[in-house]
C-alpha positions as a Markdown table, in Angstrom:
| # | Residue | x | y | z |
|---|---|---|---|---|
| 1 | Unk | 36.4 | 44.9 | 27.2 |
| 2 | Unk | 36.9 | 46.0 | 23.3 |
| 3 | Unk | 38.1 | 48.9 | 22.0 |
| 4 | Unk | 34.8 | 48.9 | 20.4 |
| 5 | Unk | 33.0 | 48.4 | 23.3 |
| 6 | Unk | 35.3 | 50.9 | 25.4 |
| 7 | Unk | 34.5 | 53.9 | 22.8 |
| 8 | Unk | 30.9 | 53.5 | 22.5 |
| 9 | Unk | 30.1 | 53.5 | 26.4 |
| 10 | Unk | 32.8 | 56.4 | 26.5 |
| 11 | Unk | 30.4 | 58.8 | 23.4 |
| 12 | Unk | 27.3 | 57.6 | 25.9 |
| 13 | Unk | 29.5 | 59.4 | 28.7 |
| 14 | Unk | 30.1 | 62.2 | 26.9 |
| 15 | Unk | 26.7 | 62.5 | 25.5 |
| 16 | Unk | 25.2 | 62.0 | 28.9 |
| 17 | Unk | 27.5 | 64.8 | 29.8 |
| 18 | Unk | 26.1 | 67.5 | 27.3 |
| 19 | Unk | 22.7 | 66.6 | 28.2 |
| 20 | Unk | 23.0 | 67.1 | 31.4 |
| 21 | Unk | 24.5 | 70.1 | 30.9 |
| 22 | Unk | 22.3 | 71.5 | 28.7 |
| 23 | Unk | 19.4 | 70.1 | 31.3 |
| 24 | Unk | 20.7 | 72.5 | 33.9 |
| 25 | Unk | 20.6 | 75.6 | 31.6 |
| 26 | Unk | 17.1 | 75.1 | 30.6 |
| 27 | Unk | 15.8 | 74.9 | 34.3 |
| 28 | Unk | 12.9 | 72.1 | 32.7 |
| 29 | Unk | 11.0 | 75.3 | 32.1 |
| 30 | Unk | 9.2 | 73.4 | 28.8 |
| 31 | Unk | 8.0 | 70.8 | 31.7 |
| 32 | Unk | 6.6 | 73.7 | 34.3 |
| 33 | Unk | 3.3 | 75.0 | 34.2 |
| 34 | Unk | 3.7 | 76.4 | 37.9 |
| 35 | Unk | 3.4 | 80.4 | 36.1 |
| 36 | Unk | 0.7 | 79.5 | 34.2 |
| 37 | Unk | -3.1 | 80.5 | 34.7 |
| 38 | Unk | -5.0 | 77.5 | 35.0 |
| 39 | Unk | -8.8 | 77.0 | 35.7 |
| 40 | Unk | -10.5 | 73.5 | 36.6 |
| 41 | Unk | -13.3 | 72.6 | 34.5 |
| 42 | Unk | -15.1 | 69.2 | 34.2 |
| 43 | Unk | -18.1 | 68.5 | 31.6 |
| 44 | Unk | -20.6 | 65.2 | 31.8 |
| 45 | Unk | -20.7 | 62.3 | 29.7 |
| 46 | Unk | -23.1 | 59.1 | 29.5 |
| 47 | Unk | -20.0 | 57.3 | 31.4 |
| 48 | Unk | -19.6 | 59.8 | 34.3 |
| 49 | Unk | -17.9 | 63.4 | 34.4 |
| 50 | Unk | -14.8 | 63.8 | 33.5 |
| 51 | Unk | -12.0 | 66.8 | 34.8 |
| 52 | Unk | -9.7 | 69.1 | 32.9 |
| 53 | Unk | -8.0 | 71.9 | 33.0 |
| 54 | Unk | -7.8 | 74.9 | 31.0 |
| 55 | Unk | -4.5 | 76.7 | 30.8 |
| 56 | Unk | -4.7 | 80.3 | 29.9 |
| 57 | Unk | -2.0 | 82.4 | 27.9 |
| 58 | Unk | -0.8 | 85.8 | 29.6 |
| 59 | Unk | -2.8 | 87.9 | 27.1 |
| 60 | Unk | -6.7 | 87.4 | 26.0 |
| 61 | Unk | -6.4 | 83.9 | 23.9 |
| 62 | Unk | -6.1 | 83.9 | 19.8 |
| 63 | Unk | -7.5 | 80.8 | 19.8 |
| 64 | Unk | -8.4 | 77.9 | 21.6 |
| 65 | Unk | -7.4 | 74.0 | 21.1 |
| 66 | Unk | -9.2 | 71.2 | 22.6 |
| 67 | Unk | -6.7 | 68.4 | 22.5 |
| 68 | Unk | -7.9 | 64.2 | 21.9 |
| 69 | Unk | -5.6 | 62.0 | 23.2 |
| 70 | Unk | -4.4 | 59.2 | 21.6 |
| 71 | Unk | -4.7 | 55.4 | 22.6 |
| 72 | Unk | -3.8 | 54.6 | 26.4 |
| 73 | Unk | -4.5 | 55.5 | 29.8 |
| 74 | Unk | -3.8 | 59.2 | 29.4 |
| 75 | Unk | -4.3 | 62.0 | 31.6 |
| 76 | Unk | -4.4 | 65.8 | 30.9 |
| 77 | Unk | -0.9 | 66.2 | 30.3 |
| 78 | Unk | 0.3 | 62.7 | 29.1 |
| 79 | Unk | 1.9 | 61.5 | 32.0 |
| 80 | Unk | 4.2 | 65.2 | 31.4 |
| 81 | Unk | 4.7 | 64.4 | 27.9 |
| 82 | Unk | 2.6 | 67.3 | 26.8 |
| 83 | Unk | 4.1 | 69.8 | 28.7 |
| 84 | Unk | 6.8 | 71.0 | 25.9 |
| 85 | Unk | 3.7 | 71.1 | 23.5 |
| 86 | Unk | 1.6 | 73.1 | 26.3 |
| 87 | Unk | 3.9 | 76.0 | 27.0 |
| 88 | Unk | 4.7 | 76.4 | 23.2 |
| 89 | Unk | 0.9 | 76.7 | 22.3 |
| 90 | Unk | 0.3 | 78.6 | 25.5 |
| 91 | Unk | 3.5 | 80.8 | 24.3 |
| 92 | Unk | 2.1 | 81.3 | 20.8 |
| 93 | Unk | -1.2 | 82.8 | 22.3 |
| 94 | Unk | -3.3 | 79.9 | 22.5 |
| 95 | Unk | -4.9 | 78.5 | 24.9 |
| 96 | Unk | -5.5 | 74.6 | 25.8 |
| 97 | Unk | -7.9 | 72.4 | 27.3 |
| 98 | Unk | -7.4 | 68.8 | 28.1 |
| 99 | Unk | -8.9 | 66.3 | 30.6 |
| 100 | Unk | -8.2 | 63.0 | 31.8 |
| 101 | Unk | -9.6 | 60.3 | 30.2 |
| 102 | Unk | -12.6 | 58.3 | 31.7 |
| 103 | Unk | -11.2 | 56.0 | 34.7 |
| 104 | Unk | -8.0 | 58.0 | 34.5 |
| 105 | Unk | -6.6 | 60.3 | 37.3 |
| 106 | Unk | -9.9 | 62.1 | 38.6 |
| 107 | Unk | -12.3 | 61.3 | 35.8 |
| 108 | Unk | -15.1 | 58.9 | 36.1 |
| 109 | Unk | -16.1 | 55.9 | 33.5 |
| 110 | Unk | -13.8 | 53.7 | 31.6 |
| 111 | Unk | -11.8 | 54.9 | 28.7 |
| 112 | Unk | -11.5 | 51.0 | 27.1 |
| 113 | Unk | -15.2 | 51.1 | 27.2 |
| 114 | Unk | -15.4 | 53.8 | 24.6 |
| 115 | Unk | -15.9 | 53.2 | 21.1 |
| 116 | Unk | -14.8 | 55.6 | 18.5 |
| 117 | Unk | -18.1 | 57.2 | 18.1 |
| 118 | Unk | -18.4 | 57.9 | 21.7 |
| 119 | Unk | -14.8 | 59.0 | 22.0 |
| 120 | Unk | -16.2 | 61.7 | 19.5 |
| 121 | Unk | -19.1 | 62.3 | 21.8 |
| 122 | Unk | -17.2 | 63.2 | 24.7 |
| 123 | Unk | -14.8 | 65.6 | 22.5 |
| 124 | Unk | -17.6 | 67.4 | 21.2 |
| 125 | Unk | -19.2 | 67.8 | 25.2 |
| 126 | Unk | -15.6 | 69.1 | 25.8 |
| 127 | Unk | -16.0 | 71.8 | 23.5 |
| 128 | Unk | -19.3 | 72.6 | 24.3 |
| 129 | Unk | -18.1 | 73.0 | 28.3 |
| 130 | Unk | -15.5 | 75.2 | 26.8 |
| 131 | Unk | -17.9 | 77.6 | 25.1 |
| 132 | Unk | -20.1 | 78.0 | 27.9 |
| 133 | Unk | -17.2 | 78.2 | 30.8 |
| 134 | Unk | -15.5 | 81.0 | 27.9 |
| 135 | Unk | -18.0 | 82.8 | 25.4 |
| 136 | Unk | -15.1 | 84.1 | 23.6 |
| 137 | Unk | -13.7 | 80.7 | 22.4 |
| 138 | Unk | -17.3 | 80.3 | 20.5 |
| 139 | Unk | -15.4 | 81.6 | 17.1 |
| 140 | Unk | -11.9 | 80.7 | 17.7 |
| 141 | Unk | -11.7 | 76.9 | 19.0 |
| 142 | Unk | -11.0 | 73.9 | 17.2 |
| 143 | Unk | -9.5 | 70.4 | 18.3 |
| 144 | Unk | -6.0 | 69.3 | 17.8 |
| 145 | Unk | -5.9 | 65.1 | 18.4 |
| 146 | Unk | -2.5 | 62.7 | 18.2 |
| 147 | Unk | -2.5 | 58.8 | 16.5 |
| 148 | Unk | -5.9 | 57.3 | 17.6 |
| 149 | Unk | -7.5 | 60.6 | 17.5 |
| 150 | Unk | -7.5 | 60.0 | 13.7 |
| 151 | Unk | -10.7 | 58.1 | 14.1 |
| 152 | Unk | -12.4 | 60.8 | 16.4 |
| 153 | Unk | -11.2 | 64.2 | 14.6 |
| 154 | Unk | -13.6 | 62.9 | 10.8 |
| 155 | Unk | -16.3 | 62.6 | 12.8 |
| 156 | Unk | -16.1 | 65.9 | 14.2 |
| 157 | Unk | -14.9 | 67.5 | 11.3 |
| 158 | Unk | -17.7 | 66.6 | 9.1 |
| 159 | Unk | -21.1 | 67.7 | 11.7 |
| 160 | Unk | -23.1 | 70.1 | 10.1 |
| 161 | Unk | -23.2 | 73.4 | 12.2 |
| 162 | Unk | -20.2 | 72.4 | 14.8 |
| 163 | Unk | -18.9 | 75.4 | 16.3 |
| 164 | Unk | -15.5 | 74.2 | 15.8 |
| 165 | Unk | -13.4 | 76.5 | 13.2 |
| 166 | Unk | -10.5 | 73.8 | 12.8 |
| 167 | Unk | -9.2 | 70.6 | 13.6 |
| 168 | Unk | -5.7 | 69.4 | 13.5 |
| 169 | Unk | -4.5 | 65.5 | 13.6 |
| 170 | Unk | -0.8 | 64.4 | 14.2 |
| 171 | Unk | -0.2 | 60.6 | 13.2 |
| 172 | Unk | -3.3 | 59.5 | 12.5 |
| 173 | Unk | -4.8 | 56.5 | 10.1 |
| 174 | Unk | -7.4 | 56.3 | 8.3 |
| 175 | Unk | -8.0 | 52.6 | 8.8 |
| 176 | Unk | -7.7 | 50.4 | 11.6 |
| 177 | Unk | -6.8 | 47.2 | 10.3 |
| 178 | Unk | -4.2 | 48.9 | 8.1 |
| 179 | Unk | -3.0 | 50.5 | 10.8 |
| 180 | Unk | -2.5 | 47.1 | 12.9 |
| 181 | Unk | -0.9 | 45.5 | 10.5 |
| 182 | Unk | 2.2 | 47.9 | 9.6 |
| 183 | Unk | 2.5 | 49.0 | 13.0 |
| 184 | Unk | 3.5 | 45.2 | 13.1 |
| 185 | Unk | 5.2 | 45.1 | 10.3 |
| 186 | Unk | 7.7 | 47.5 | 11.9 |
| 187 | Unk | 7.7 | 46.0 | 15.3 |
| 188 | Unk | 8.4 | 42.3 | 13.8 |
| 189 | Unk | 11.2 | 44.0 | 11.4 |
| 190 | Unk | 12.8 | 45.8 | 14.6 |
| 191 | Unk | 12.6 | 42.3 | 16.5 |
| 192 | Unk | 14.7 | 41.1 | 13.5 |
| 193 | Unk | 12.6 | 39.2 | 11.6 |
| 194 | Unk | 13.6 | 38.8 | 8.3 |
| 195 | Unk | 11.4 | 40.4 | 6.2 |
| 196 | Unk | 10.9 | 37.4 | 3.7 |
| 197 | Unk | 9.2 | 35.6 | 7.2 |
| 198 | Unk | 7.2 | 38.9 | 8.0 |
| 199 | Unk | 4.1 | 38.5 | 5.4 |
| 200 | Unk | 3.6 | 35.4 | 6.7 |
| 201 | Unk | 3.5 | 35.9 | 10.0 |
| 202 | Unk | 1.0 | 39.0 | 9.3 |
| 203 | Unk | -1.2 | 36.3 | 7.7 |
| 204 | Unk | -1.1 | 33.7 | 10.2 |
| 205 | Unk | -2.0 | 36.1 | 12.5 |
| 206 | Unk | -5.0 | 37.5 | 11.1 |
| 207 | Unk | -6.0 | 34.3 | 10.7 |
| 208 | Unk | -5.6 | 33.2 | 14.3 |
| 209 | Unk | -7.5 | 37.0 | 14.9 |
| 210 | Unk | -10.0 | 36.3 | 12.9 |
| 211 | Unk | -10.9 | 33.2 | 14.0 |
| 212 | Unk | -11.1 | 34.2 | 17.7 |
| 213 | Unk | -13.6 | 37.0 | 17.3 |
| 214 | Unk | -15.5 | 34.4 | 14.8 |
| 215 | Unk | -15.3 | 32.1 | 18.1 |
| 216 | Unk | -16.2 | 34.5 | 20.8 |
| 217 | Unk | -18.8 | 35.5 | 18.9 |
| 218 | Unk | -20.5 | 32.1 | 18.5 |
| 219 | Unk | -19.7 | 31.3 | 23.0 |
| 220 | Unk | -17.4 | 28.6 | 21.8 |
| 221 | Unk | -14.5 | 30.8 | 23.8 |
| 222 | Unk | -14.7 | 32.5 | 26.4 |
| 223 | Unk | -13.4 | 36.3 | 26.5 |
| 224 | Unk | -10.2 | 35.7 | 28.6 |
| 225 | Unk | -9.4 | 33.0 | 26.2 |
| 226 | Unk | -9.9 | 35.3 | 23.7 |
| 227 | Unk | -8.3 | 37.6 | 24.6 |
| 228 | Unk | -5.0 | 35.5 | 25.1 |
| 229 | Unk | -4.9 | 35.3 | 21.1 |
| 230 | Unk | -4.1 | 38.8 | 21.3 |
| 231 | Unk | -2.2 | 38.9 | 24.3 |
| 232 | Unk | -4.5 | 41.7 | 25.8 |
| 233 | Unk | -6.7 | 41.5 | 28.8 |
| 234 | Unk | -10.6 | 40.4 | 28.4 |
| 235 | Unk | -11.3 | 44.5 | 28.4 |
| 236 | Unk | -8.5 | 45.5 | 25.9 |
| 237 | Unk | -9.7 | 42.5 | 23.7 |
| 238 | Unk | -13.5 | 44.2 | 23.7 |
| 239 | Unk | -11.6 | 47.5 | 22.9 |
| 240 | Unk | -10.0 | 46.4 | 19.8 |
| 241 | Unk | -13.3 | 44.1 | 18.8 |
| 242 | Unk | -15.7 | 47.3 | 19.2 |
| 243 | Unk | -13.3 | 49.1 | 17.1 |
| 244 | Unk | -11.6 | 47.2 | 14.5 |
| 245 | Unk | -13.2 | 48.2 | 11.7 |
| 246 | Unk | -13.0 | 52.1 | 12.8 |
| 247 | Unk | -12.6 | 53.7 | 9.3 |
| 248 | Unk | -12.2 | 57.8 | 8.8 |
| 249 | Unk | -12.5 | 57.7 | 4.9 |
| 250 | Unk | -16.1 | 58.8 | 4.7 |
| 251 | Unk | -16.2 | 61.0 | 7.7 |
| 252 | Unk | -13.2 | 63.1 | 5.9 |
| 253 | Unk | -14.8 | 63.6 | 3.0 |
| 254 | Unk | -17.3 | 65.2 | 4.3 |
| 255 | Unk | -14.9 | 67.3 | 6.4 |
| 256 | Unk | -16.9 | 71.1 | 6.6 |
| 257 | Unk | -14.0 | 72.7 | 8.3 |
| 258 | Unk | -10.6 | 73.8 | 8.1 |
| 259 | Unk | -8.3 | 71.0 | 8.5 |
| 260 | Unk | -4.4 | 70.4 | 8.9 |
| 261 | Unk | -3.2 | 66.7 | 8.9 |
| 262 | Unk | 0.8 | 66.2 | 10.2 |
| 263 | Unk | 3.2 | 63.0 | 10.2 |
| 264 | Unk | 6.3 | 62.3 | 10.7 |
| 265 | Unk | 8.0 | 61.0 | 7.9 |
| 266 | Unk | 10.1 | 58.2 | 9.6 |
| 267 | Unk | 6.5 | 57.0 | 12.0 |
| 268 | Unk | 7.3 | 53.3 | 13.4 |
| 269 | Unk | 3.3 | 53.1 | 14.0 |
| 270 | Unk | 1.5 | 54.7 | 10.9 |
| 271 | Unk | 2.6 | 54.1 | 7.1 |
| 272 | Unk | 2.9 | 58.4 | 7.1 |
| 273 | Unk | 3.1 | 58.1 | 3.3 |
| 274 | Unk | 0.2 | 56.0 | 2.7 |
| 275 | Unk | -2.1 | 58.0 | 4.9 |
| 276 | Unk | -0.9 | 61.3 | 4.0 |
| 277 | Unk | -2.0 | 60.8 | -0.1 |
| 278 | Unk | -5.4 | 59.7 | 1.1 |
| 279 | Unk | -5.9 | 62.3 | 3.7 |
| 280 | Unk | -4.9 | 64.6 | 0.9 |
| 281 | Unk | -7.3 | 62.8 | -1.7 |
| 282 | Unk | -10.2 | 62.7 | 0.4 |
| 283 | Unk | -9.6 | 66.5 | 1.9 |
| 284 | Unk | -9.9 | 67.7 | -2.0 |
| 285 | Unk | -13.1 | 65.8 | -2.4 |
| 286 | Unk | -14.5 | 67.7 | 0.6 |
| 287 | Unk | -13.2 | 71.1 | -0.2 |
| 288 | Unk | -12.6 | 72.0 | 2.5 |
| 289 | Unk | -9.7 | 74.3 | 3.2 |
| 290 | Unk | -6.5 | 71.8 | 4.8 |
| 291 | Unk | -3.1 | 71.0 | 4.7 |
| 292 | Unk | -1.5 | 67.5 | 5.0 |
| 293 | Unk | 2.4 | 67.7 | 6.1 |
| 294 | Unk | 5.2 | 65.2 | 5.9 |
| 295 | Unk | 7.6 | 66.4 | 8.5 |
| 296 | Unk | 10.9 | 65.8 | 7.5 |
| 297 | Unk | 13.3 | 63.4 | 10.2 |
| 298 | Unk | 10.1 | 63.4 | 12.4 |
| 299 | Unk | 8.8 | 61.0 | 14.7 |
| 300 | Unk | 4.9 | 59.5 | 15.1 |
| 301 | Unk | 5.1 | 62.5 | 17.7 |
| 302 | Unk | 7.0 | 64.5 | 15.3 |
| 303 | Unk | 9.9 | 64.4 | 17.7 |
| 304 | Unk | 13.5 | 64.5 | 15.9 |
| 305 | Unk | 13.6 | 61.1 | 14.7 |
| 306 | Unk | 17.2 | 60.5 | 15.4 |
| 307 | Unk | 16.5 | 60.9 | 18.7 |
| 308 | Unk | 13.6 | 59.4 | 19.9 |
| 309 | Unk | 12.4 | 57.1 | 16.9 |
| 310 | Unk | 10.5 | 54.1 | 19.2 |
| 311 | Unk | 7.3 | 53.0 | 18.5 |
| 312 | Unk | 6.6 | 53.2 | 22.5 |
| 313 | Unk | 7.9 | 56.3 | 24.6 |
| 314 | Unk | 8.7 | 53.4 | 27.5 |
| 315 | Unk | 10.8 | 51.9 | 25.0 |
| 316 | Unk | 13.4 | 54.7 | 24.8 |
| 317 | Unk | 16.4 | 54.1 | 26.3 |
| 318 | Unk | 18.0 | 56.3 | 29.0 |
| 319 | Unk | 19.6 | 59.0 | 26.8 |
| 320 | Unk | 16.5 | 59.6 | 25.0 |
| 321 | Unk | 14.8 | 60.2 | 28.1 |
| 322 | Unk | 17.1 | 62.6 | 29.4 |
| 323 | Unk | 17.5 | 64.2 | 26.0 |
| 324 | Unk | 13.6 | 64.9 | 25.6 |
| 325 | Unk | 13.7 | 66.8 | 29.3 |
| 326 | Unk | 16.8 | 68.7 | 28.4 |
| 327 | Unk | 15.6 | 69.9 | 25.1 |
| 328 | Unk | 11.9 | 70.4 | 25.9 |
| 329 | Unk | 9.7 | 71.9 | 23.0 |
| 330 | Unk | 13.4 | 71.7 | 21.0 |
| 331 | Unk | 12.5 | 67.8 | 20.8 |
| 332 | Unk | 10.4 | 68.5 | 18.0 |
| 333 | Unk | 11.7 | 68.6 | 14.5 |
| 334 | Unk | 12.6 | 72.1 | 13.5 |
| 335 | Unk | 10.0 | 74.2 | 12.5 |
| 336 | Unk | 7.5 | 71.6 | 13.7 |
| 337 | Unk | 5.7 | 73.8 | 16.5 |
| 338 | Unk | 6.4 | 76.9 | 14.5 |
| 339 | Unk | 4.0 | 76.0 | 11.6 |
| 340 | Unk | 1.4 | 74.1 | 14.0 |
| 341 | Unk | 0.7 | 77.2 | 16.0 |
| 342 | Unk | 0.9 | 79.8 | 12.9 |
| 343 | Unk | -1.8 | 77.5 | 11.5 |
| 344 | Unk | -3.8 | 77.1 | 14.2 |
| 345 | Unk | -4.0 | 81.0 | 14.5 |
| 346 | Unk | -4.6 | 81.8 | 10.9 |
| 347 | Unk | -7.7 | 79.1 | 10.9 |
| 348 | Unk | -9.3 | 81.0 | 14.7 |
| 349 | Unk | -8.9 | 84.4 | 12.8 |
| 350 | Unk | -10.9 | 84.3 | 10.2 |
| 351 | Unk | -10.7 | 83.3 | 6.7 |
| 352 | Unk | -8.3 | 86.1 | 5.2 |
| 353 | Unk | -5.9 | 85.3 | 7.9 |
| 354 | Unk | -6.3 | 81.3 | 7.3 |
| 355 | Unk | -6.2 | 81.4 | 3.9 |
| 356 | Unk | -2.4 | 81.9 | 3.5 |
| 357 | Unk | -2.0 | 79.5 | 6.6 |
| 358 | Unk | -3.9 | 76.9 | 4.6 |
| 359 | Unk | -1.8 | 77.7 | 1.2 |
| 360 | Unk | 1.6 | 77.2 | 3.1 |
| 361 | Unk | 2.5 | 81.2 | 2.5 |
| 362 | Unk | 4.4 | 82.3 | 5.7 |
């Protein structure tokens, strides 16, 4: 073994030490919900009915959130992933309602089923099962959504006469294709592909794409052979062909309500930079009150980036895993949760409150 090789498993030791450590003096309290007050409540879609929960701060809410998941089989707390986010919102005064998506955990229906439109659909039932089950959230809930919610969160934004006062996105795109392509860009770079080979690859793959939808279309393939173009299964394959073309440009200049848009500034999946001008560009045309943030050494997630900077949580390795339930709601980049939640109740209290929330003032 090398010297080399000797000191870096002997920092993972040490590392692996102070995490654990500091593991057993937060007792995983970010990850336990046991204290909390917690009320089932299920709504009805077109697919079947799906089941939430709504978690309940200590004292009457501030404000409600009704959070959109991102892409994936998610249930109502992300597999645990939410549960730092949770206690911090729930700490803050505000309370939370998620559900599991359709086919997931106890809901009915299938979530690759859904196209963007109806994802919006079944946010906007959520809400309105949230009103009726809590009267007092009828002036003081909005929707926060992560990544793919991006493409749900316009739609909402821009109904006439929603009852929601707010909506706030974290790593979202404005255009699918776009999307695809530099969330690629990064994977193929990470994979060490030189990036003189990358645009080429990009190309040859939205020709190969292109030509199997144009194929399907037409019967001359079957879906399953389809599908193995995009090495996805026949029902992920009609998910990304229903979608594809998902654009939020239109829907967010239309926005009618108070929005805040968030990315981290090092995001592996969405060109942050990119997206942030246009969200800002097409907030202004609406006028609509908003913020757009680049978080500084933040994640898609807005997780510290030197941490836990992976396009996939399953691809972190070992220490990152142990890091994110040792730290808790201190995974996120500083000040990260603190302007969220101050935003969030600024926009539920009315538009003196909001208005410094929306102009940055503290």
């Amino acid at each position: 073994m090398t010297v080399r090789r000797r000191f870096t498993l002997g920092a993972l030791a040490v590392l692996a030490a102070a995490l654990v450590g500091l593991l057993a003096l937060t007792g995983l309290s970010d990850f336990d919900l046991s204290g909390r007050t917690a009320r089932p409540l299920a709504f009805e879609t077109p697919e079947g009915r799906l089941q939430g929960t709504l978690l309940l701060p200590d004292a009457p809410p501030a404000a409600y959130v009704v959070l959109v998941h991102g892409d994936g089989p998610q249930d109502r707390t992300a597999g645990g992933g939410y549960l730092p986010l949770l206690n911090a919102l729930l700490d803050a005064g505000i309370a939370v309602y998620s559900w599991d998506k359709p086919g997931i955990g106890e809901s009915e229906g299938n979530w690759l089923g859904q196209s963007m439109r109806a994802r919006a659909e079944e946010a906007q039932a959520a809400l309105d099962a949230l009103i009726a089950a809590r009267p007092d959230a009828a002036d003081r809930s909005g929707f926060l959504g992560f990544s793919q919610a991006g493409w749900v969160l316009p739609d909402l934004a821009a109904r006439p006469g929603t009852p929601a006062r707010f909506a706030v996105s974290i790593g979202a795109a404005l255009d699918w294709q776009r999307q695809g392509d530099y969330y690629t860009r990064r994977r193929l770079a990470a994979e060490g592909v030189p990036e003189r080979r990358i645009s080429d690859e990009l190309a040859s793959l939205a020709t190969r794409e292109d030509d199997a939808f144009a194929r399907f279309a037409r019967g001359e393939i079957t879906r399953a052979e389809a599908a193995r173009v995009f090495d996805v299964s026949p029902a992920r394959f009609d998910f990304i062909r229903r979608n594809r073309l998902a654009n939020a440009s239109s829907d967010l200049e239309r926005a009618r309500i108070p929005y805040l848009a968030m990315w981290g500034e090092e995001d592996l999946n969405v060109d942050a930079a990119w997206n942030a001008a246009a969200c800002e560009r097409l907030l202004e045309e609406s006028g609509t009150p908003h913020r757009v943030i680049l978080v500084q050494d933040a994640t898609h997630s807005l997780l510290r980036s030197a941490l836990f900077n992976h396009q996939l949580a399953g691809d972190w390795p070992w220490y990152a895993r142990v890091a994110f339930l040792g730290l808790g709601r201190a995974a996120y980049a500083p000040g990260t949760l603190e302007t969220l939640t101050t935003w969030i109740r600024a926009a539920a209290s009315g538009p003196d409150a909001f208005k410094a929330a929306a102009s940055g003032a503290e």
